[in-house]
SETI-900253 format. One record per residue (C-alpha): chain; x, z, y; residue number from 1. Coordinates in nm, 2 decimals, m for minus. Layout:
<pts>
kette;xx;zz;yy;nr
A;X;Z;Y;NUM
...
</pts>
This chain:
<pts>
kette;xx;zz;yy;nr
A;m0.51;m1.76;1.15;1
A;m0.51;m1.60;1.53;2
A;m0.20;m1.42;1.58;3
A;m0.19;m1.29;1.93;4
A;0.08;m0.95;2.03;5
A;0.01;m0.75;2.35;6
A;0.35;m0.66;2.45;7
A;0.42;m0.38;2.69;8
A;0.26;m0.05;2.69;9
A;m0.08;m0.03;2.63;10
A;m0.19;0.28;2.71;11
A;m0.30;0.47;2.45;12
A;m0.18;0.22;2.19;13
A;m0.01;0.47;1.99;14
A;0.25;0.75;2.02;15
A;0.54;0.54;2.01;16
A;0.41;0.23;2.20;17
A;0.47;m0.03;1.97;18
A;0.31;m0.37;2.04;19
A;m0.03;m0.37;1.88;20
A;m0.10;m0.69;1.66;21
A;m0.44;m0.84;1.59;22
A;m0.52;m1.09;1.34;23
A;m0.88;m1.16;1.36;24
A;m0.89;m1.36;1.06;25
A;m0.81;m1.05;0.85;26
A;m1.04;m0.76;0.99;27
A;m1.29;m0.85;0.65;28
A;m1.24;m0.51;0.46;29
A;m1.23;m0.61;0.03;30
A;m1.28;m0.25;m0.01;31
A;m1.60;m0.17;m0.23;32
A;m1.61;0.17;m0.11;33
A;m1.66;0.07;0.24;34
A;m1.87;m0.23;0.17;35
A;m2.10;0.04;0.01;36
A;m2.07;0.28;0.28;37
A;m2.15;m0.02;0.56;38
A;m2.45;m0.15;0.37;39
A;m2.64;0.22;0.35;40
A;m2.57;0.28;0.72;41
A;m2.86;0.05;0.76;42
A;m2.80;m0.17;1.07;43
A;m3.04;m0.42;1.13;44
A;m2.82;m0.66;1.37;45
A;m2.55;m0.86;1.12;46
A;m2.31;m0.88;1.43;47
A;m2.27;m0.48;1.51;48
A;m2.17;m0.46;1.16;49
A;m1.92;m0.74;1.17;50
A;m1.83;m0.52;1.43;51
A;m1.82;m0.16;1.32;52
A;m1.61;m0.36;1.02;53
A;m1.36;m0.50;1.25;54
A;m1.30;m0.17;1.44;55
A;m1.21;m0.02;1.10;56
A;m0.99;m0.25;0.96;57
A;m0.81;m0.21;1.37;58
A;m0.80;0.15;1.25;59
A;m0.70;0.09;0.89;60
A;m0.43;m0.14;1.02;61
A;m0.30;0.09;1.32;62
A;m0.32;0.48;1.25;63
A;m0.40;0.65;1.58;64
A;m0.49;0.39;1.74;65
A;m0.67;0.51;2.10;66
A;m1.07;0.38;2.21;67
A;m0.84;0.22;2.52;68
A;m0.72;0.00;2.25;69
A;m1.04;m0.10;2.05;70
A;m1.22;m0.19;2.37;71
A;m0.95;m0.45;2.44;72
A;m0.97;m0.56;2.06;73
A;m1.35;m0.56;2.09;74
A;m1.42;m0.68;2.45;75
A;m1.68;m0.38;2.38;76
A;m1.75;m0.13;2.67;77
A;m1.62;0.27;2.65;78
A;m1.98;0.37;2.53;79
A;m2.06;0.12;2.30;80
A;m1.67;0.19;2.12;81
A;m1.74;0.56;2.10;82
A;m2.14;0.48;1.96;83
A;m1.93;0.25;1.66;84
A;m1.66;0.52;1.63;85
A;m1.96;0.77;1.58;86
A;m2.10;0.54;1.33;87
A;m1.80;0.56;1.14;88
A;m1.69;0.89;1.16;89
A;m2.05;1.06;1.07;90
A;m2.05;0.84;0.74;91
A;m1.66;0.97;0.68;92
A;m1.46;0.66;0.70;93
A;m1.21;0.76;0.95;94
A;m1.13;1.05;1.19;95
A;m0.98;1.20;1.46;96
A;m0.66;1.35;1.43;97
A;m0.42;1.55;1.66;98
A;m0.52;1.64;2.07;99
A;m0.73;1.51;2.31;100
A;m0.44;1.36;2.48;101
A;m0.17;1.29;2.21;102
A;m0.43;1.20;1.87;103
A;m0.57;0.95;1.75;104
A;m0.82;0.79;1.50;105
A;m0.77;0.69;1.14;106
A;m0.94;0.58;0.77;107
A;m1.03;0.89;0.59;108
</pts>
């Protein structure tokens, strides 16, 4: 199991700039409700919904967690980040809570 910490402030980690930890091993959701959700969103590439899963479990495991902070998880661009968060948030798995500047995203 990969245990890696960014320490320091990441901007946009969170409110209270904690380190953010990511265990790659464990982004694998067990939850039947999301497994069903994942399989009707139709994607026809296997990898971009290994992907969209692992973005949720980032989100699962750190409540407002910022796009600045998924791209680093995801070594994904700005666009293609906000095109998963889309994904997720139009078949009501997480959403975005608070301001523009302060908020954040989170499982429904």
């Amino acid at each position: 199991m990969r245990d890696e910490t960014f320490e320091g402030i990441i901007e946009g980690v969170n409110s209270e700039n904690d380190p953010v930890n990511i265990e790659n091993d464990r982004v694998n959701p067990q939850n039947d409700r999301v497994n069903e959700i994942f399989d009707r969103v139709n994607l026809k590439n296997d990898r971009v919904k290994n992907e969209l899963m692992q973005v949720y479990s980032f989100i699962e495991e750190n409540p407002l967690v910022k796009i600045a902070s998924i791209e680093q998880l995801t070594q994904k661009s700005d666009k293609t980040v906000r095109r998963y968060l889309k994904i997720l948030k139009d078949n009501g798995l997480i959403e975005y809570i608070g301001s523009d500047k302060t908020g954040g995203y989170r499982v429904v």
